[in-house]
C-alpha positions, 0 to 999 in steps of 0.5 A: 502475565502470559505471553502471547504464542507464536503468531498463527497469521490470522492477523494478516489474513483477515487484512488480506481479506479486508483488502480483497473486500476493499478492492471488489466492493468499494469505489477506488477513485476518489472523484468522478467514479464509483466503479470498484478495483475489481470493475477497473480492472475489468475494464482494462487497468490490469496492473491494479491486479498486482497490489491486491494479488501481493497482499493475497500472498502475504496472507496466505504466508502469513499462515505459515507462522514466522519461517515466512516473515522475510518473503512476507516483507518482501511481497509486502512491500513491494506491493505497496511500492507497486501501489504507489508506483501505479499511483503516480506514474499509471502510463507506465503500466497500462497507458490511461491517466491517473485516477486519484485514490478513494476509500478502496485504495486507501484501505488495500494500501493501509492492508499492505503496510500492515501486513509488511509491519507485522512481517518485519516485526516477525523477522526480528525487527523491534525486538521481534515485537509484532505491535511495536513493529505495526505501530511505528511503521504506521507512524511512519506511513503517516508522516511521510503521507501528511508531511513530507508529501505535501511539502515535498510538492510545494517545494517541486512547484517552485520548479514548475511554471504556468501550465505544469511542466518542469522548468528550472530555470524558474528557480 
């Protein structure tokens, strides 16, 4: 069996491009809106710009072959972390409320996970194995996202009283 050459970013690329397509064409609320990233970001939510902008930049890199991979895990994740952060906490970016995260969202999110897994697989993590890489940060990504979140927000309500605020003397 041959073994694949080395990774030409195509990969990468095309999950910039699907993010881009996510963000500009499909709804990024996940109730009450069906406007895009794109038409949000029109109508004042800048700071939206900055994960799609991040995963641009990781595909562009990607191109550039595995001389890149440290500045692509970089970018990458610290687009997703501007993701979730303008996810939980929207008043520090740009003061309006939060919007829950639809299918546009989801989709640019899963593209920057995947990308900043391909990214620490070609700097030489997992045995500098790209699919091993992908596999197991999306396997973590999922867990974190179905188990530790929700039973992290059952336990953070037993401080919470009737009407939402913090009161730790509840507990």
């Amino acid at each position: 069996m041959q073994r694949r050459t080395a990774d030409r970013g195509t990969s990468d690329a095309f999950a910039a491009g699907l993010a881009l397509a996510a963000f500009a064409l499909l709804p990024w609320p996940f109730v009450d809106d069906s406007r895009s990233g794109l038409a949000l970001l029109l109508a004042g939510r800048w700071a939206l710009a900055f994960p799609i902008l991040a995963a641009l930049v990781a595909g562009a890199l990607a191109l550039g072959g595995a001389k890149t991979a440290r500045l692509r895990v970089a970018v990458a994740f610290s687009g997703l972390l501007l993701f979730f952060a303008y996810g939980f906490f929207p008043g520090l970016f740009d003061g309006q409320r939060s919007i829950p995260m639809g299918v546009g969202a989801s989709i640019s999110g899963a593209a920057l996970l995947f990308q900043g897994a391909r990214a620490l697989g070609a700097a030489g993590a997992f045995k500098a194995d790209r699919w091993v890489a992908t596999t197991t940060v999306a396997i973590l990504g999922l867990v974190l996202l179905f188990v530790f979140y929700p039973v992290a927000r059952v336990l953070a309500s037993a401080f919470q009283n009737r009407t939402g605020a913090f009161d730790f003397a509840l507990a």
